[in-house]
KEKOL-839951 format. One record per residue (C-alpha): z, y, x. Coordinates in steps of 0.02 Angstrom, whole numbers, always signed. Layout:
N
SITE       w       v       u
SITE       Z       Y       X
...
***
This chain:
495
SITE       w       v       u
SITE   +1762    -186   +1990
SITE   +1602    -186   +1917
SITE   +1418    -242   +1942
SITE   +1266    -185   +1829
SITE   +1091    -255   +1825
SITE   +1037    -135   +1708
SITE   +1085     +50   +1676
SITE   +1062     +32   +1503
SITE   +1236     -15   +1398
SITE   +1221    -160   +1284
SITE   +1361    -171   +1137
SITE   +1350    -319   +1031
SITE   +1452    -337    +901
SITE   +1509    -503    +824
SITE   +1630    -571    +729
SITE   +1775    -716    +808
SITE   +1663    -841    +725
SITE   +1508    -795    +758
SITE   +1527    -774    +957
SITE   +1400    -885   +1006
SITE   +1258    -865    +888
SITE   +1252    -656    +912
SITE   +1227    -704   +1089
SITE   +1087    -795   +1041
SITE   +1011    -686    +909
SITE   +1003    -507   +1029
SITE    +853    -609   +1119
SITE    +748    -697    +979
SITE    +629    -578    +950
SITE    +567    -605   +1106
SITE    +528    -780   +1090
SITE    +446    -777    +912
SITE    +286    -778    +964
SITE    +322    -939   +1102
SITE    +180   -1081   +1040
SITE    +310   -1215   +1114
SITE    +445   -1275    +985
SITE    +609   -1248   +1021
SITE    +669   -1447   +1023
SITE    +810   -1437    +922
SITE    +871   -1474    +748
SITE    +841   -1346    +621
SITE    +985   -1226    +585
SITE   +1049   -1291    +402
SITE   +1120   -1139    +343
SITE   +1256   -1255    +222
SITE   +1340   -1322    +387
SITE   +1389   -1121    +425
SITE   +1555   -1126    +344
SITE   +1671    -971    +387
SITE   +1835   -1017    +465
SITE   +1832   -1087    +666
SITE   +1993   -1227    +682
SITE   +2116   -1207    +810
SITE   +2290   -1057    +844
SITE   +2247    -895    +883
SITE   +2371    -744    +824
SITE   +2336    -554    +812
SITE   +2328    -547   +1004
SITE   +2234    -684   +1050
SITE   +2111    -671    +922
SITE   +1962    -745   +1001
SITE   +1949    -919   +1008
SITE   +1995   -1054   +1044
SITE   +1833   -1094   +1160
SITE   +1817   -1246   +1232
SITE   +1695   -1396   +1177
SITE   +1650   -1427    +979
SITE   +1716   -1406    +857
SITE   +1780   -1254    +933
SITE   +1671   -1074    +993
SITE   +1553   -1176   +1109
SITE   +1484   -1050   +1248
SITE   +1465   -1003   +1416
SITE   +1472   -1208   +1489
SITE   +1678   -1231   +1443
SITE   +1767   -1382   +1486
SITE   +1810   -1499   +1353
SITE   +1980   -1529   +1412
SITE   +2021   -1353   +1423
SITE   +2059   -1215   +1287
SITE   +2012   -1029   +1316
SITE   +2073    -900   +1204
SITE   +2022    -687   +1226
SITE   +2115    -546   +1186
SITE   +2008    -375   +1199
SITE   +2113    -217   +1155
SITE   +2148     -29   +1241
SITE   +2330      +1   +1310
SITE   +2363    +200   +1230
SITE   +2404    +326   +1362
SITE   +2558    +306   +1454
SITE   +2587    +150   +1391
SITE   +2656     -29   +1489
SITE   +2592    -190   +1423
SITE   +2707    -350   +1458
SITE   +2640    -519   +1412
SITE   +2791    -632   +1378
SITE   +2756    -822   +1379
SITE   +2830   -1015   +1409
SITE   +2733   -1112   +1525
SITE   +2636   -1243   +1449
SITE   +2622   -1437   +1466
SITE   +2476   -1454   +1565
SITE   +2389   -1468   +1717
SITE   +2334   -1275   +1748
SITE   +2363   -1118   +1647
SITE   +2281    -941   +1703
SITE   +2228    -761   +1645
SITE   +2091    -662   +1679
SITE   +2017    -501   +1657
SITE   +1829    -464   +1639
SITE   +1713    -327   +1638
SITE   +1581    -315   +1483
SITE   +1436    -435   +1589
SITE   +1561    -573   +1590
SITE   +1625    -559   +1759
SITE   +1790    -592   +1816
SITE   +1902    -440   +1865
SITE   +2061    -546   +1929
SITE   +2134    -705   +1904
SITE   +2327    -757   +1880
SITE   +2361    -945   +1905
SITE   +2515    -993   +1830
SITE   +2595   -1064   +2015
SITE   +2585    -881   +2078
SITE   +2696    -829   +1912
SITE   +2856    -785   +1942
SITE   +2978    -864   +1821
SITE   +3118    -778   +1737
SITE   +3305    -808   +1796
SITE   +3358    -959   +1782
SITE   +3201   -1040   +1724
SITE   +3075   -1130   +1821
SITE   +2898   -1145   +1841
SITE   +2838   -1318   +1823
SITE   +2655   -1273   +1891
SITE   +2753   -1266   +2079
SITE   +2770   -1427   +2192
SITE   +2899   -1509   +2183
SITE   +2951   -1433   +2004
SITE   +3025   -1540   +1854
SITE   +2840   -1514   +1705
SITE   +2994   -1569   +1581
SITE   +3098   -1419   +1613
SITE   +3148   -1333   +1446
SITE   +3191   -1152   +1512
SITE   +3016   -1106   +1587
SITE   +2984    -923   +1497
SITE   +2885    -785   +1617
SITE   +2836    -597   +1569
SITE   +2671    -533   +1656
SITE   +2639    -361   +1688
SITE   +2461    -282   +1627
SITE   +2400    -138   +1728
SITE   +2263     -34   +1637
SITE   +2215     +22   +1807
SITE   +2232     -38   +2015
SITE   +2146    -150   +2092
SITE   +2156    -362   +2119
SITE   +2253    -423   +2244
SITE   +2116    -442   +2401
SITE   +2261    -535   +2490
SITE   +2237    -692   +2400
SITE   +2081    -800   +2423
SITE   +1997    -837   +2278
SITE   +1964   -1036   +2245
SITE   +2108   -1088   +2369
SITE   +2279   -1140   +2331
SITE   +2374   -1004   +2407
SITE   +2535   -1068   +2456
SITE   +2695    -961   +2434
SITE   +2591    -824   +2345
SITE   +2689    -747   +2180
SITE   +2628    -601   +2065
SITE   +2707    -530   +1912
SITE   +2533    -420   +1862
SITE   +2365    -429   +1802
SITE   +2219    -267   +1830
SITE   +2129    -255   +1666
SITE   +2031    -101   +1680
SITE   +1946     -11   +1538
SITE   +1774     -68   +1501
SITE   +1670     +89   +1500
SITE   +1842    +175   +1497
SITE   +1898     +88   +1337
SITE   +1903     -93   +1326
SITE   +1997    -219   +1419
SITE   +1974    -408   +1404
SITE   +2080    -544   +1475
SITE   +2063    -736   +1449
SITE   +2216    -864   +1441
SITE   +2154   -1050   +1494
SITE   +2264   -1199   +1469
SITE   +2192   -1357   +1542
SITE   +2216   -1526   +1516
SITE   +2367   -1513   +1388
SITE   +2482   -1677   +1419
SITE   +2451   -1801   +1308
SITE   +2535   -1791   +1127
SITE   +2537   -1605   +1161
SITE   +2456   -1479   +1071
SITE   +2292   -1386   +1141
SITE   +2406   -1249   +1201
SITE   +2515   -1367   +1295
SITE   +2654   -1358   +1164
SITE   +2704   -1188   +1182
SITE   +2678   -1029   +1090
SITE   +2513    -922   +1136
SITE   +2593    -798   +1238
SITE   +2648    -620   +1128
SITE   +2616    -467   +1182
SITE   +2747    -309   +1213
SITE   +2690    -144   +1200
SITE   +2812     +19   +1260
SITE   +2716    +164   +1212
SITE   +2727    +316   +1299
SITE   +2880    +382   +1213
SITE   +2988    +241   +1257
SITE   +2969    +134   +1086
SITE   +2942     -55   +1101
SITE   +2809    -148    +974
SITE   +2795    -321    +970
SITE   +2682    -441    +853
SITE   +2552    -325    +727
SITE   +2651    -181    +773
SITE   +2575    -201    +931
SITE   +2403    -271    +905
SITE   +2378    -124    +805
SITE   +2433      +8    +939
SITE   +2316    -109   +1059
SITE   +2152    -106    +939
SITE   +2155    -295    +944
SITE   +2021    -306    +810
SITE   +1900    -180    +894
SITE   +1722    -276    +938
SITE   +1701    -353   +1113
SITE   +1604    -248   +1192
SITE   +1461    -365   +1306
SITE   +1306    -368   +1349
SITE   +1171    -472   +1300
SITE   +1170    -609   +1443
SITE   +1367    -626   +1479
SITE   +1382    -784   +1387
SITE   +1203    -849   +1457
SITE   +1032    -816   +1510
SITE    +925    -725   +1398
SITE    +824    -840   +1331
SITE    +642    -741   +1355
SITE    +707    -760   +1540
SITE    +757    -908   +1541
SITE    +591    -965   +1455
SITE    +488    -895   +1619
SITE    +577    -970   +1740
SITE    +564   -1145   +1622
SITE    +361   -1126   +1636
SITE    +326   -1031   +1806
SITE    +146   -1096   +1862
SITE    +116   -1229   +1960
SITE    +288   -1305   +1923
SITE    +293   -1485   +1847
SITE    +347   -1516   +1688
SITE    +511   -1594   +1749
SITE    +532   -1411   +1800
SITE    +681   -1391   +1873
SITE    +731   -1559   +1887
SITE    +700   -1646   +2068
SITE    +688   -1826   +2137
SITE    +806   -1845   +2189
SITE    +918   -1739   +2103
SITE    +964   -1576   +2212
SITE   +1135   -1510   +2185
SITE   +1177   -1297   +2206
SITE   +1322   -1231   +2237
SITE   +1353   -1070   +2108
SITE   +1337    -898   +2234
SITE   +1281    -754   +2107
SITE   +1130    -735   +1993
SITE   +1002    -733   +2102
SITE   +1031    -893   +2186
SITE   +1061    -996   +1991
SITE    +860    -884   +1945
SITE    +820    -980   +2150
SITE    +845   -1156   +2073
SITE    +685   -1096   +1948
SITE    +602    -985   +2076
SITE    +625   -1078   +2225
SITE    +690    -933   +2327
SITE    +797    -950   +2473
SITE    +938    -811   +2541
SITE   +1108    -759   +2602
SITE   +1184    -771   +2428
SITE   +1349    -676   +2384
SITE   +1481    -798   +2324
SITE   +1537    -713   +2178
SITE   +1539    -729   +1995
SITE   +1428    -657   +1892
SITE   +1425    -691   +1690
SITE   +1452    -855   +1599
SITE   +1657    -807   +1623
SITE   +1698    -903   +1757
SITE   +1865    -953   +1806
SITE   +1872    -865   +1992
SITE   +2006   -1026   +2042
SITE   +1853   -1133   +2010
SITE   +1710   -1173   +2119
SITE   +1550   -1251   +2052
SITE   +1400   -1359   +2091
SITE   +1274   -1426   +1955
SITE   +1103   -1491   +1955
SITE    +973   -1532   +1808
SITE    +909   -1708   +1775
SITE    +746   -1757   +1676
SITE    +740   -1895   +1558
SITE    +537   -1910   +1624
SITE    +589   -1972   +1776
SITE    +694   -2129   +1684
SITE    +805   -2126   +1514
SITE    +990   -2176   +1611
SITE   +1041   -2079   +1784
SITE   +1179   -2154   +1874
SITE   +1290   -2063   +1991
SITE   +1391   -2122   +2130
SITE   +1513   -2044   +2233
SITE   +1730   -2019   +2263
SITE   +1848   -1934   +2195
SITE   +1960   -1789   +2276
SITE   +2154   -1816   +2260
SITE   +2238   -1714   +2123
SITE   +2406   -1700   +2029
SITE   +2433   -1839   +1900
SITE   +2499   -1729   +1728
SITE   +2403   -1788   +1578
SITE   +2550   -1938   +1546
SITE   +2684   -1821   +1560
SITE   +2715   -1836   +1737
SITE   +2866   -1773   +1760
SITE   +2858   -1681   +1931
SITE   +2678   -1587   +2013
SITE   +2617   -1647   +2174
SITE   +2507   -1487   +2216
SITE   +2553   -1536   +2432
SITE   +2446   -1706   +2418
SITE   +2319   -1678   +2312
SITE   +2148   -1607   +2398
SITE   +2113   -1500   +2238
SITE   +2213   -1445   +2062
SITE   +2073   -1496   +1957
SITE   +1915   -1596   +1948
SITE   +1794   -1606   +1816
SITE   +1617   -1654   +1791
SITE   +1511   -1608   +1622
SITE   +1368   -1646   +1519
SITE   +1283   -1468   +1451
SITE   +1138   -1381   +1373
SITE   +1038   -1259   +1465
SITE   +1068   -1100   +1528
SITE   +1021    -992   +1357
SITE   +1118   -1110   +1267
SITE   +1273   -1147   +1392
SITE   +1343   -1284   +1252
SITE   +1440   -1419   +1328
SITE   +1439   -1593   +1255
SITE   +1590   -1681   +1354
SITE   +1659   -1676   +1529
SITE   +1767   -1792   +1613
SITE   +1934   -1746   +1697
SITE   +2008   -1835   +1866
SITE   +2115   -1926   +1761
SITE   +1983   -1996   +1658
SITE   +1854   -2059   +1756
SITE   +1882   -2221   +1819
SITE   +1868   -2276   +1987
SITE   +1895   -2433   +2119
SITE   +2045   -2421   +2224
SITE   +1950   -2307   +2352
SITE   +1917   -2199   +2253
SITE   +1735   -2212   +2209
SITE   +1660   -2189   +2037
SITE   +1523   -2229   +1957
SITE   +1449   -2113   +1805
SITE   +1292   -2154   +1690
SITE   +1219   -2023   +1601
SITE   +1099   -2055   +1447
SITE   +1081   -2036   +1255
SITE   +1186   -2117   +1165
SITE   +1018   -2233   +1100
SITE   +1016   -2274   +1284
SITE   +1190   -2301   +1336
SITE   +1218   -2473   +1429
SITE   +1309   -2591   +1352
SITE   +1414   -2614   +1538
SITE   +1442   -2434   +1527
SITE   +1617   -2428   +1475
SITE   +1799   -2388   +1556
SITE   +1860   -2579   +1538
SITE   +1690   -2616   +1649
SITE   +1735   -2505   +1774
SITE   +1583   -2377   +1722
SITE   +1587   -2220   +1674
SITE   +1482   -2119   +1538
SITE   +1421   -1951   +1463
SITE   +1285   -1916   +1352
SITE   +1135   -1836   +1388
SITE   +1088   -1712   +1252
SITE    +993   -1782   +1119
SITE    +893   -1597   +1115
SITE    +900   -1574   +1321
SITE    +931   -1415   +1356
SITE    +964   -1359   +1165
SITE    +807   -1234   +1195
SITE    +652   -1279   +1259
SITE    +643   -1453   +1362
SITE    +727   -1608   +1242
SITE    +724   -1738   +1397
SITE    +816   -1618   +1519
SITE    +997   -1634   +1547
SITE   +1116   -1510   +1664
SITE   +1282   -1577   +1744
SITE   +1394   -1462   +1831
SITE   +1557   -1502   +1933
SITE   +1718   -1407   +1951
SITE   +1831   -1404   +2104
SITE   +1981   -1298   +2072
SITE   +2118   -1213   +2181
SITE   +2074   -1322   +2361
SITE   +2177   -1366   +2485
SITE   +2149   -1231   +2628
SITE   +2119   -1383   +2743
SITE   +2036   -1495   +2618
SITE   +1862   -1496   +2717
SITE   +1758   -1549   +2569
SITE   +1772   -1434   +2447
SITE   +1659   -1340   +2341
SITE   +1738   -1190   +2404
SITE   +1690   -1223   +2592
SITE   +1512   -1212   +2546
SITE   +1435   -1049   +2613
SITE   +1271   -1040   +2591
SITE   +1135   -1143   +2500
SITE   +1070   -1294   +2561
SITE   +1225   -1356   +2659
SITE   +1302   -1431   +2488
SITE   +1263   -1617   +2556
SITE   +1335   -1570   +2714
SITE   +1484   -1478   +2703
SITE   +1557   -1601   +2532
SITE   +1509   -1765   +2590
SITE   +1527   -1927   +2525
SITE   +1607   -1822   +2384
SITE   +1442   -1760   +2314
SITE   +1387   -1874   +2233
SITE   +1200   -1948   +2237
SITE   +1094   -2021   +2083
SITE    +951   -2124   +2044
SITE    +864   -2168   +1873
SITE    +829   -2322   +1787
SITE    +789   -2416   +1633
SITE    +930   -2479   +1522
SITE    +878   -2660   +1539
SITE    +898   -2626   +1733
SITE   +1046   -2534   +1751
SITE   +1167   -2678   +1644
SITE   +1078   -2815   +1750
SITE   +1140   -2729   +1909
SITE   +1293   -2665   +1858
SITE   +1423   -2794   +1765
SITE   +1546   -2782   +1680
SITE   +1701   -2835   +1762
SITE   +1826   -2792   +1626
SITE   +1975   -2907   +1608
SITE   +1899   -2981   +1449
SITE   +1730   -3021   +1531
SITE   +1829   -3087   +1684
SITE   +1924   -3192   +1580
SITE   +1786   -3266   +1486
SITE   +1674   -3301   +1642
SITE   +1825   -3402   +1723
SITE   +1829   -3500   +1530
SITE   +1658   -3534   +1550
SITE   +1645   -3598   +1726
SITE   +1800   -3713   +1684
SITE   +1704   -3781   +1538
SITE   +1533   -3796   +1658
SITE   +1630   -3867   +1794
SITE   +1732   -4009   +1659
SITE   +1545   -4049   +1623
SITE   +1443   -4072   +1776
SITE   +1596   -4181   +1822
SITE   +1613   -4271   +1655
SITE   +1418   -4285   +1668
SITE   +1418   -4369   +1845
SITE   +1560   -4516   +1802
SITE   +1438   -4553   +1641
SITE   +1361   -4737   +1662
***
């Protein structure tokens, strides 16, 4: 399944390490001549040491993505890990993907087309287990199980499965395939994710990667670099130029259209869009309004995952506080030992701090399990550089933080921040989902109470008007009334 802006093919080639930057580097030229500075730092040419940390094997050879110090692209989550495998199945050949599932809240695989856009998704609850080993990503199901092996089926050709609806927990759905069709009648791509490994785990939830088995045509079996090799695993990705993010000429037009001010796209207050396709995320610049196709397009998206961002301005204040609740989800990241997927309104929820579209960096999200909340739920979330971070915006104060990027949007703009939200796999009847959004401009709406809404503010007033009520400061505010109170009364019997 396919979908081309241009009839022109694009083939960039780049190197595991060098993902991102190539990316960045097909566009330049068309920039050179900008008179506005790009705000960032300048590239220092000793920090570009070869080598990026993290597993990978001859399969899984791209990656890991995710958030520093790690390949850094196309807006990841910093509690997730993302790791590619591009390769050609020979003729007549069957493809099995044998695995363990891992520690962690959510594991999938995905195939994509060369613009970046998913193909079809496998969540690890639709996964069928092998005999006598269970799949802990199931309600009900022990996460400390021991036997919990699976083998998934790769089909070079087919189609997804239509039955399932993408961005919904699908209860009592199982699949034992993935469609990865030829890119250009070569190249197929799929993407593992592992989210949220438990705690003490490793970042591929303390399993393996998952190895590949390859029966050729003739009926012999290759595992390990036998197989890679049959599979081309080292061929180049082949992508075009704006799958990991805008182009930044592009994106540089839509930063400066006329008449726009130069909080540009930033609003007050904030306006959050739910993601539809291209044309909709170029409306935020533009301004236009339309029936917009919910589907995903570039930026490899995970198709469980729904999304809603919006842009913030430093001009308009240097902290912006959110405030809104919290959807129910499973509880994994101690170890839980059993998933709850039945009462929870969503399998994940995340909110992140990022660069721009051309640059699609992230600088750190929070998880459900991280942010802190009051016993109804509700959160609160300050956003600023870390020169500006309140000194009551901490955890043990019952405040949350992320940084706003010290270069904005790592391009163009250094006060401009963009903030995105994830709601993945919703309960069908969970009303307030992402995923119930269908069209723009009923985000508010259709989510609720669970959208949340900001406001900006000085440092100075933001720690007078939020406190910190940390056990500590409550503990020393009772000491100190004592003491006030043994005065006054001390100073009342004086003669």
């Amino acid at each position: 399944m396919k979908h081309r802006f241009h009839t022109t093919r694009y083939v960039v080639r780049y190197a595991a390490l060098g993902a991102a930057v190539a990316a960045l580097l097909a566009s330049q030229l068309a920039v050179a001549a900008d008179p506005v500075p790009m705000s960032g730092p300048r590239y220092d040419q000793a920090l570009n040491k070869p080598g990026v940390p993290g597993v990978r094997n001859c399969f899984w050879s791209m990656g890991p993505y995710g958030g520093d110090p790690y390949l850094n692209v196309a807006w990841p989550d910093t509690n997730t890990y993302y790791w590619g495998a591009k390769f050609t199945m020979p003729e007549g050949s069957k493809l099995r993907i044998e695995g363990q599932f891992a520690h962690a809240r959510y594991t999938s695989f995905t195939t994509y087309d060369d613009r970046g856009q998913p193909v079809e998704s496998l969540a690890d609850y639709l996964i069928e287990p092998l005999p006598g080993h269970t799949n802990p990503a199931r309600h009900g199901a022990d996460r400390t199980v021991a036997k919990r092996s699976y083998v998934i089926e790769v089909l070079a050709g087919g189609q997804r499965d239509i039955n399932r609806v993408e961005g919904f927990y699908n209860e009592g759905a199982t699949s034992k395939s993935i469609s990865a069709p030829k890119n250009a009648g070569t190249q197929q791509v799929i993407v593992q994710r592992t989210y949220t490994p438990d705690k003490g785990s490793t970042i591929t939830g303390g399993v393996p990667l998952p190895a590949p088995v390859l029966t050729l045509a003739d009926g012999k079996v290759l595992r390990g670099m036998a197989a890679c090799q049959a599979l081309e695993t080292y061929q180049r990705l082949q992508v075009q130029p704006d799958a990991f993010g805008m182009p930044i000429a592009r994106y540089r037009e839509l930063l400066t259209l006329p008449g726009k001010p130069d909080t540009h796209p930033a609003t007050r207050p904030s306006t959050w869009y739910a993601q539809f396709d291209r044309k909709q995320f170029e409306g935020i610049f533009t301004g236009a309004v339309g029936n917009f196709e919910r589907k995903s397009e570039g930026f490899y998206p995970t198709v469980d995952n729904q999304y809603i961002r919006t842009f913030i301005n430093r001009k308009f204040g240097p902290v912006y506080v959110l405030r809104g609740r919290l959807p129910v989800t499973p509880k994994t990241m101690n170890g839980d030992a059993v998933m709850n997927v039945r009462g929870a309104d969503l399998r994940y929820w995340s909110i992140c701090s990022q660069h721009g579209a051309a640059n699609t960096t992230v600088l750190k999200c929070l998880n459900d399990e991280e942010v802190v909340t009051n016993k109804e739920r509700n959160y609160i979330i300050a956003f600023s550089r870390a020169a500006d971070r309140p000194r009551t915006a901490y955890p043990e104060c019952g405040v949350n933080w992320l940084p706003i990027p010290d270069d904005g949007d790592g391009m163009f703009d250094p006060d401009q921040g963009n903030m995105m939200i994830r709601n993945m796999l919703a309960r069908p009847d969970f009303a307030h989902s992402i995923q119930k959004i269908r069209k723009t401009g009923e985000e508010r709406e259709v989510m609720g109470e669970y959208l949340p809404q900001g406001s900006y503010m000085t440092k100075d007033i933001f720690e007078s008007g939020f406190t910190c009520n940390s056990a500590a400061e409550l503990a020393s505010l009772a000491r100190q009334a004592e003491e006030a109170d043994a005065a006054q009364q001390a100073a009342a019997k004086a003669k």
